[in-house]
C-alpha positions as a printed NumPy array, in Angstrom:
array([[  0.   ,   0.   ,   0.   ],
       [  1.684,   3.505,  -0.752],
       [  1.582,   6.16 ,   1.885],
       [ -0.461,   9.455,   1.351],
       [  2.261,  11.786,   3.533],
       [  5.956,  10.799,   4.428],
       [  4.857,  11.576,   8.299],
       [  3.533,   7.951,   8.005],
       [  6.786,   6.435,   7.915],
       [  7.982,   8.077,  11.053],
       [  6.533,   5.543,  13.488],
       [  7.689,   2.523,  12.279],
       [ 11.986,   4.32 ,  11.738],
       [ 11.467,   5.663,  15.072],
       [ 10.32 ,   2.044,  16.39 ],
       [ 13.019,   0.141,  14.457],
       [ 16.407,   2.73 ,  15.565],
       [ 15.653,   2.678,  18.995],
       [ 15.296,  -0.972,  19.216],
       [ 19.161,  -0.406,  18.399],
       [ 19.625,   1.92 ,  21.392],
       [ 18.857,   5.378,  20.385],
       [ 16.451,   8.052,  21.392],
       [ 14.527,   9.33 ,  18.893],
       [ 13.417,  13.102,  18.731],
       [ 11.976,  14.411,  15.057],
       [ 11.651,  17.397,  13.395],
       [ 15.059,  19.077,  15.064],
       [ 16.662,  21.659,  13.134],
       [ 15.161,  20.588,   9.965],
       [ 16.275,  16.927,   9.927],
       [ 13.622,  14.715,   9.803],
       [ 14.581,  12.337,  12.431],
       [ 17.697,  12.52 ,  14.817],
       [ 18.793,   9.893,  17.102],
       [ 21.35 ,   9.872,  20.047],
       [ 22.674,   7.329,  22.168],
       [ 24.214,   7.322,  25.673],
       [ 28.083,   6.364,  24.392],
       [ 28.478,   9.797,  22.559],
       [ 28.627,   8.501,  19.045],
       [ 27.743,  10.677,  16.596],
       [ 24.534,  11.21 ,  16.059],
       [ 21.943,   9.282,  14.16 ],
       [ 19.98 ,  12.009,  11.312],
       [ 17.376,  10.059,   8.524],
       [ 15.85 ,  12.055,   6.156],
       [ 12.196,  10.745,   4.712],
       [ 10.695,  10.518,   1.39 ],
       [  7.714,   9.037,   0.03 ],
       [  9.702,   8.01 ,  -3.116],
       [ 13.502,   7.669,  -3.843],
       [ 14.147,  11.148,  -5.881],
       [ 17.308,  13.776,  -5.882],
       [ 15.8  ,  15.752,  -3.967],
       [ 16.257,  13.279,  -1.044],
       [ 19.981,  12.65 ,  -2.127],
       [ 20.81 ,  16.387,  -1.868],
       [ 19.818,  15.995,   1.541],
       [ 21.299,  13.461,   2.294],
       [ 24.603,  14.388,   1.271],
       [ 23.659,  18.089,   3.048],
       [ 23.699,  16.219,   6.261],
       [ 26.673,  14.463,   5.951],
       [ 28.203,  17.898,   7.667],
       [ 26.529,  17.114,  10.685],
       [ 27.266,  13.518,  10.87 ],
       [ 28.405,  10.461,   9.105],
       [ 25.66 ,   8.513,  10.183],
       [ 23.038,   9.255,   7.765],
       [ 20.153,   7.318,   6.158],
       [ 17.978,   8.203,   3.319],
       [ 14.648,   6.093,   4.288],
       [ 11.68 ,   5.385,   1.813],
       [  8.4  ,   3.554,   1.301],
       [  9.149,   0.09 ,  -0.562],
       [  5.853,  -0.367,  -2.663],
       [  5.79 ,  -3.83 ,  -4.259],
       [  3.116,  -2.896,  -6.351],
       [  5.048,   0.275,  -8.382],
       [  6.397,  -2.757, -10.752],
       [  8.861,  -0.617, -13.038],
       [  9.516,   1.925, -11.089],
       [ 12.825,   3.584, -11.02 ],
       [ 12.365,   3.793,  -7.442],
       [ 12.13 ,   0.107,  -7.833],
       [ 15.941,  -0.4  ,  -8.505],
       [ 16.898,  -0.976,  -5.023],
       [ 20.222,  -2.324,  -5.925],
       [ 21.196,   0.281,  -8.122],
       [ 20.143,   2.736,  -5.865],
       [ 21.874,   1.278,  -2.892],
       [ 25.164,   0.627,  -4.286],
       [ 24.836,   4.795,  -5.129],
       [ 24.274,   5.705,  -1.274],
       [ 26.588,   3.796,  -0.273],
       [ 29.487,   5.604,  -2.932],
       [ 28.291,   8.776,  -1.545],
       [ 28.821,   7.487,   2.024],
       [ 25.115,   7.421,   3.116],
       [ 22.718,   4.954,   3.688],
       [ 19.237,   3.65 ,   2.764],
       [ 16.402,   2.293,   4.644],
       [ 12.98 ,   1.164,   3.35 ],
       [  9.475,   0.851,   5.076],
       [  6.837,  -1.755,   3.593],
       [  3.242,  -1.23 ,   4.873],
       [  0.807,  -4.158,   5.203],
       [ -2.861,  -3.688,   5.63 ],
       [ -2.753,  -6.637,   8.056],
       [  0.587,  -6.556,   9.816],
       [  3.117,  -3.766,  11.626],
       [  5.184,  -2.161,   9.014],
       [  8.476,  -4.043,   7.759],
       [ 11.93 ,  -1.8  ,   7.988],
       [ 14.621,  -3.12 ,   5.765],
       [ 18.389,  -1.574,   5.64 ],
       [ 19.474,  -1.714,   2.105],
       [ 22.871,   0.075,   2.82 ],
       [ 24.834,   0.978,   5.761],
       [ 26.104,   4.5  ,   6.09 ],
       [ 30.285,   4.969,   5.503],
       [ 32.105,   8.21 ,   5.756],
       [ 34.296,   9.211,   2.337],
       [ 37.561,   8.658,   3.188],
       [ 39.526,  11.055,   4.617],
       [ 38.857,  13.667,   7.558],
       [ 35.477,  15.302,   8.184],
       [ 35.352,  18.933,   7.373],
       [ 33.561,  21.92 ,   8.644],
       [ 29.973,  21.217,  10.499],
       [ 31.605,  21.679,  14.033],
       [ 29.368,  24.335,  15.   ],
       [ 26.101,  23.17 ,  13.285],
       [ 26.657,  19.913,  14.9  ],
       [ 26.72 ,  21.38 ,  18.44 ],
       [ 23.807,  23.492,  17.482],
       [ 21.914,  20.309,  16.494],
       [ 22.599,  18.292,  19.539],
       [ 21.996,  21.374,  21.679],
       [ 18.029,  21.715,  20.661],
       [ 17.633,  17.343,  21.216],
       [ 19.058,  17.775,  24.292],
       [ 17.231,  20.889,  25.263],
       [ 13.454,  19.22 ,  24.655],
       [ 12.361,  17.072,  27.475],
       [ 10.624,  14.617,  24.74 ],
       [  9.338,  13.366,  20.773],
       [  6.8  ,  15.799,  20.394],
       [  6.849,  16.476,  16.543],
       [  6.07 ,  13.966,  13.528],
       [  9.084,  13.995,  11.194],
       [  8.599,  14.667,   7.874],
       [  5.713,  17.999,   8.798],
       [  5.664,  20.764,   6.694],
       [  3.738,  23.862,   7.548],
       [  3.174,  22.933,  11.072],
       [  4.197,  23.855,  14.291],
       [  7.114,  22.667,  15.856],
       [  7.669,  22.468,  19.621],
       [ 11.087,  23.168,  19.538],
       [ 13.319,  23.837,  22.717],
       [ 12.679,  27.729,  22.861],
       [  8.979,  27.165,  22.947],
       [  9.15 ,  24.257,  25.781],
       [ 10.749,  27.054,  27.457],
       [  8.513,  29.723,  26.748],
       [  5.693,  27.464,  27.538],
       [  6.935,  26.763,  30.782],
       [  7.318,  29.948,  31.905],
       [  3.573,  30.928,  30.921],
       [  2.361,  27.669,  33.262],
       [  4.356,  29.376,  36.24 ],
       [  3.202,  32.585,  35.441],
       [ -0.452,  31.347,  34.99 ],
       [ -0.127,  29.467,  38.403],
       [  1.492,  32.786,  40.202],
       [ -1.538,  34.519,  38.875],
       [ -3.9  ,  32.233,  39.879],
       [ -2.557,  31.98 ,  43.393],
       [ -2.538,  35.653,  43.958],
       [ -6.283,  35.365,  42.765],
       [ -6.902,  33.032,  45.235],
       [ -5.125,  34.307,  48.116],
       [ -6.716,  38.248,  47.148],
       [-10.302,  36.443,  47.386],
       [ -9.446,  35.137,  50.768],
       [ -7.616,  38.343,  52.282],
       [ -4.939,  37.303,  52.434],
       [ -1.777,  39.514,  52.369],
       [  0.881,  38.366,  50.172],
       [  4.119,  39.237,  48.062],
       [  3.321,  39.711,  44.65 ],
       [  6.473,  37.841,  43.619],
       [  5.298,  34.6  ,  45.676],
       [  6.673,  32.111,  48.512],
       [ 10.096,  32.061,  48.781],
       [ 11.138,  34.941,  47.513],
       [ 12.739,  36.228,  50.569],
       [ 10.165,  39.323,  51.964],
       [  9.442,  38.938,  55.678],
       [  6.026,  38.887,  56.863],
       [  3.939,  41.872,  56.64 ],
       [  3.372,  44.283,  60.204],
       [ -0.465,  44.502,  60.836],
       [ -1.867,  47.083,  58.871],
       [  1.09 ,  47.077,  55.919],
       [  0.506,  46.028,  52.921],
       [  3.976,  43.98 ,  51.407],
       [  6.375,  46.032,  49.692],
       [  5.636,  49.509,  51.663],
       [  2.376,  50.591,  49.938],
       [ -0.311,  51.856,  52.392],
       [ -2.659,  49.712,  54.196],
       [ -5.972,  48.906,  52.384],
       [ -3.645,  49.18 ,  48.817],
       [ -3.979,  46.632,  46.652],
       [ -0.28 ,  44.655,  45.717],
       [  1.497,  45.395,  42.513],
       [  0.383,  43.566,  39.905],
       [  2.26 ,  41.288,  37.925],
       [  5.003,  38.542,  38.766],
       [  8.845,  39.445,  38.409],
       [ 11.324,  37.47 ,  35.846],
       [ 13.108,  37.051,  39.312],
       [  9.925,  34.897,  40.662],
       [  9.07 ,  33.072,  37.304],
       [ 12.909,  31.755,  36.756],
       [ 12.409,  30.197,  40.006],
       [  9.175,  28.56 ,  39.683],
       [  9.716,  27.184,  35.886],
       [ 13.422,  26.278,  36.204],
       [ 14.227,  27.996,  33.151],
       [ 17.387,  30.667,  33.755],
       [ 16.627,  32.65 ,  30.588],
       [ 12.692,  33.078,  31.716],
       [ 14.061,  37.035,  31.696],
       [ 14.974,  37.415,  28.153],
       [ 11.593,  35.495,  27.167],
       [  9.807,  37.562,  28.802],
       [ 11.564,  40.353,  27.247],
       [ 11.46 ,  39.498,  23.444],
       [  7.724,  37.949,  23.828],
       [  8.759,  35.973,  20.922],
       [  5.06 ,  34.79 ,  20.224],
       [  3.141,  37.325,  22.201],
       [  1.991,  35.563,  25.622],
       [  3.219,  37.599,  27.856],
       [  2.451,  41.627,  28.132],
       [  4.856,  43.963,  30.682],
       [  2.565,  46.248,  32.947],
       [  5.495,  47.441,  35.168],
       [  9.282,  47.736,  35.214],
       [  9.868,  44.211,  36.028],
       [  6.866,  42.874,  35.904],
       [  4.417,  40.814,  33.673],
       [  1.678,  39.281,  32.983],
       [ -0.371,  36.47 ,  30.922],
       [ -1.916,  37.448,  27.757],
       [ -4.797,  35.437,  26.128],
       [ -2.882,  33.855,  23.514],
       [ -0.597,  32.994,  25.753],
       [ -3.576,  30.751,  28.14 ],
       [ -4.541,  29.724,  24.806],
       [ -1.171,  28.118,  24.074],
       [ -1.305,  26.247,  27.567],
       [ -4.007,  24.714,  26.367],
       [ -3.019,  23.844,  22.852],
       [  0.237,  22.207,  24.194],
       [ -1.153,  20.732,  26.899],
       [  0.411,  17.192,  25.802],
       [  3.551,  19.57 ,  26.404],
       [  2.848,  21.544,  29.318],
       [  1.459,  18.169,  31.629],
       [  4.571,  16.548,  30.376],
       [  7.284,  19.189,  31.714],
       [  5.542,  19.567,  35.158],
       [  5.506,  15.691,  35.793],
       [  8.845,  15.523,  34.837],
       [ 10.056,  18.57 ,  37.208],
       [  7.672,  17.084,  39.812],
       [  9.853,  13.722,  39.692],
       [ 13.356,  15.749,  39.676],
       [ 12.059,  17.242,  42.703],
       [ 11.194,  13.692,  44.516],
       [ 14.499,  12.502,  43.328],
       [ 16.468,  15.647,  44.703],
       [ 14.589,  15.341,  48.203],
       [ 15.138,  11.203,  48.173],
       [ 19.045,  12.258,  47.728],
       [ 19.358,  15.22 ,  50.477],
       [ 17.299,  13.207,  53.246]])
């Protein structure tokens, strides 16, 4: 059966590479699919198509400055009889002059997909040259995302790349600051706009936090200082400040608040948000198991 979108052979090269010991991560700085594993070899970059063509072996070859492990990966359709794409032996013994290699998904209406490797990736001889930086850059964002959320292969969607985990982040502290303020407002009780922990001693009866007068309502707003600490994220500052996507709207020198695109984000990365917080929630467990 051929494939409508080369998306649908992510799942199956995702399953298949890290039953060989990678994690898998798509979409990151424009490769398709990048895989890393825990020995620091370099890492593992496959670029999709639905059918063998040069565009694909551009790529390919494009990627060999970021690493010598690179596969070109295809649908096999049994039923294209004739096809040039069809000449998998032609076509293999050509990736593998050019030092890449090629990988080939066969969908069954009945059965989980089949991955075949056709040809093993092999570095040109000689030194590699140049893609230092990019490489670092590369490895930097997969490191940077706490998990897979992206489908390699999408085009015209959006990604949820490290800067927006980040961003994201800080709008679920700031949303929770605001909502605690809320609460702790409708209950009357006095409190520091920047939150717990942030160092201000207790309020004198009739004092309002921060030396307004008594009966004043507290600044509104939650400092870059407060948000760093509650996301975990040391740049919250400059997000805040370049409001890359337009969450989060200044209403004081040092002080913001949460737009309504920005709630509207939480909710359309959810998947992302829930994900983050459970994972910071078990950090924290794990940090408090080690100091007792």
């Amino acid at each position: 059966m051929a494939v409508k979108r080369e998306t649908e052979l992510y799942a199956p090269l995702k399953i298949f590479f890290e039953q060989q010991g990678y994690e898998i991560k798509g979409e990151v700085r424009s490769c398709d699919l990048v895989g890393v594993r825990e020995d620091g070899e370099p890492p593992l970059i496959v670029e999709m198509k639905k059918t063998f063509n040069l565009s694909l072996l551009l790529q390919g070859v494009e990627r060999l400055k970021l690493s010598p492990v690179v596969y070109l990966a295809v649908e096999r359709c049994r039923e294209k009889k004739g096809s040039a794409s069809q000449r998998w032996g032609e076509l293999s013994d050509l990736c593998r002059r050019l030092g890449l290699g090629l990988v080939t998904v066969v969908f069954y209406k009945t059965k989980a997909p089949l991955v075949e490797v056709l040809a093993e990736p092999a570095a040109p001889a000689g030194p590699a040259r140049g893609g230092g930086r990019r490489r670092e850059r590369l490895l930097y964002e997969f490191r940077e995302r706490s998990g897979d959320y992206n489908t390699g292969g999408s085009a015209r969607v959006k990604l949820v790349t490290a800067y927006r985990e980040k961003a994201l982040r800080v709008a679920a502290a700031l949303e929770a600051a605001e909502r605690e303020a809320a609460m702790a407002a409708a209950i009357g009780e006095p409190r520091s706009a920047a939150g717990p922990g942030s160092g201000t001693t207790a309020a004198k009866p009739g004092a309002v936090p921060g030396g307004a007068a008594a009966g004043s309502a507290p600044p509104k707003g939650v400092t870059p200082a407060e948000l760093r600490r509650r996301s975990g994220v040391p740049a919250a500052a400059a997000i805040l400040q370049n409001n890359y996507y337009g969450w989060f709207k200044r209403v004081a020198r040092g002080r913001y608040t949460l737009e309504a695109a920005g709630r509207a984000a939480l909710l359309e990365y959810a998947a992302v948000s829930v994900s983050q917080s459970l994972a910071d929630r078990i950090n924290a467990g794990e940090d408090e198991h080690q100091s007792s």
